[in-house]
C-alpha positions in Angstrom: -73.0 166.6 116.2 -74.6 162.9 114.9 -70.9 162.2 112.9 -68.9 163.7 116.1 -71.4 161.2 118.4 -70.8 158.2 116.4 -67.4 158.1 116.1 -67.1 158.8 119.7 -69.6 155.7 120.4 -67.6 153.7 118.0 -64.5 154.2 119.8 -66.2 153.7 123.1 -67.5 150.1 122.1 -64.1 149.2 120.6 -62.4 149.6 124.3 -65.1 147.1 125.4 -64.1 144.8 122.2 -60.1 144.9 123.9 -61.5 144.9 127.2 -64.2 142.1 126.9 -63.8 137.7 126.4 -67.5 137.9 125.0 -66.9 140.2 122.4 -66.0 138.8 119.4 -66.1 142.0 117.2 -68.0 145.4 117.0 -68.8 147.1 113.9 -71.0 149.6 113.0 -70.6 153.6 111.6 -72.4 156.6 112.9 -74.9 155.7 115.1 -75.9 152.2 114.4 -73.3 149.6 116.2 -73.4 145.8 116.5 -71.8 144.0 118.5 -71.3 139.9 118.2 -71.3 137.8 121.3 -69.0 134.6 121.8 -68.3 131.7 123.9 -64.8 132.1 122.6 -62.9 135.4 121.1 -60.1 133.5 119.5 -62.4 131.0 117.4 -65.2 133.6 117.5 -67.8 129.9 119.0 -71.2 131.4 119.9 -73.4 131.2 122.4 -76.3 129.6 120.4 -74.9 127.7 117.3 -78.1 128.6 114.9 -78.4 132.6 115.2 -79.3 133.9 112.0 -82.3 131.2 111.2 -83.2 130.5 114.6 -86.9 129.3 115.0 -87.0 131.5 118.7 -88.0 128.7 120.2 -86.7 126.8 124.2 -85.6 129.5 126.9 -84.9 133.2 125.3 -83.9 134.3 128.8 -80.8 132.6 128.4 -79.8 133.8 125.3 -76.4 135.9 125.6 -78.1 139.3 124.2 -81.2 138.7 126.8 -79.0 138.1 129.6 -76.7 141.3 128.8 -80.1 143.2 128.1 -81.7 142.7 131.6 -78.1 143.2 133.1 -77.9 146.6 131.3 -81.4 147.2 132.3 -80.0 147.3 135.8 -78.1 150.3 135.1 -81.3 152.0 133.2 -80.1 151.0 129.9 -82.1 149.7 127.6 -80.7 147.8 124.8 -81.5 145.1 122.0 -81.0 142.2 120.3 -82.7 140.7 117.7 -80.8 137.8 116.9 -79.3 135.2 120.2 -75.4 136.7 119.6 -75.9 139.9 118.5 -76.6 143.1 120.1 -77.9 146.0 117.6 -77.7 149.5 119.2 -78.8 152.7 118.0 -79.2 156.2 119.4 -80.9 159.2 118.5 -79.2 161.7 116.5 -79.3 164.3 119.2 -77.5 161.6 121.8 -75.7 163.3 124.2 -72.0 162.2 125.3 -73.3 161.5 128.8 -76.1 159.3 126.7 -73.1 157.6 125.3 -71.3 157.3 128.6 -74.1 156.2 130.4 -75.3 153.2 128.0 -71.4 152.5 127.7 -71.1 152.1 131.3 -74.4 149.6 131.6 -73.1 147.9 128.9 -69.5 147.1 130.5 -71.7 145.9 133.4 -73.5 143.6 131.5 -70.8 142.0 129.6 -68.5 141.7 132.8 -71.4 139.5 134.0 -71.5 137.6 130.6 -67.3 137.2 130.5 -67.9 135.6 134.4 -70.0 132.6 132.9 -67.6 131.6 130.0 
């Protein structure tokens, strides 16, 4: 059920990678996904220039994975990011497809708000 999950996930958040300008590429197996955020798919620009060693410091509300977080939070989603452009979801192993289609759905929310401020 966790492999048959996962894949289905996976190939969920690769329609939002065709369908979305602020994603610059998902990857992930089973049922841990990342997703990168960008200011521009072609060049794959991010939002915040220093991601990996940033010091968290100035207005974490505007980062690109807080803004899709509270817009998914709309929808009863919770999801995370650690990092300013990069989203890190997991789910439980017993996730249900309607889990899937329901946190998939929130997160196509969220991202049409982020593609409208590019």
């Amino acid at each position: 059920k966790a492999y048959q999950a996962g894949l289905y996930m996976g190939g969920k958040l690769s329609e939002l990678e065709e369908k979305h300008k602020s994603v610059g590429l998902v990857k992930g197996s089973g049922q841990f996904w990342q997703v990168e955020l960008v200011k521009n798919k072609e060049t794959r620009e991010p939002f915040i220039v220093v991601d990996r060693n940033n010091d968290f410091s100035g207005d974490l509300s505007q980062w690109p994975t807080s803004i899709v977080e509270a817009k998914a939070a709309e929808k009863g989603v919770v999801l995370g990011g650690f990092q300013p452009n990069t989203l890190r979801m997991g789910a439980s192993l017993e996730v249900t497809k309607d889990e899937i289609d329901q946190m998939i759905e929130a997160l196509d929310y969220a991202l049409d708000y982020l593609d409208s401020l590019i």
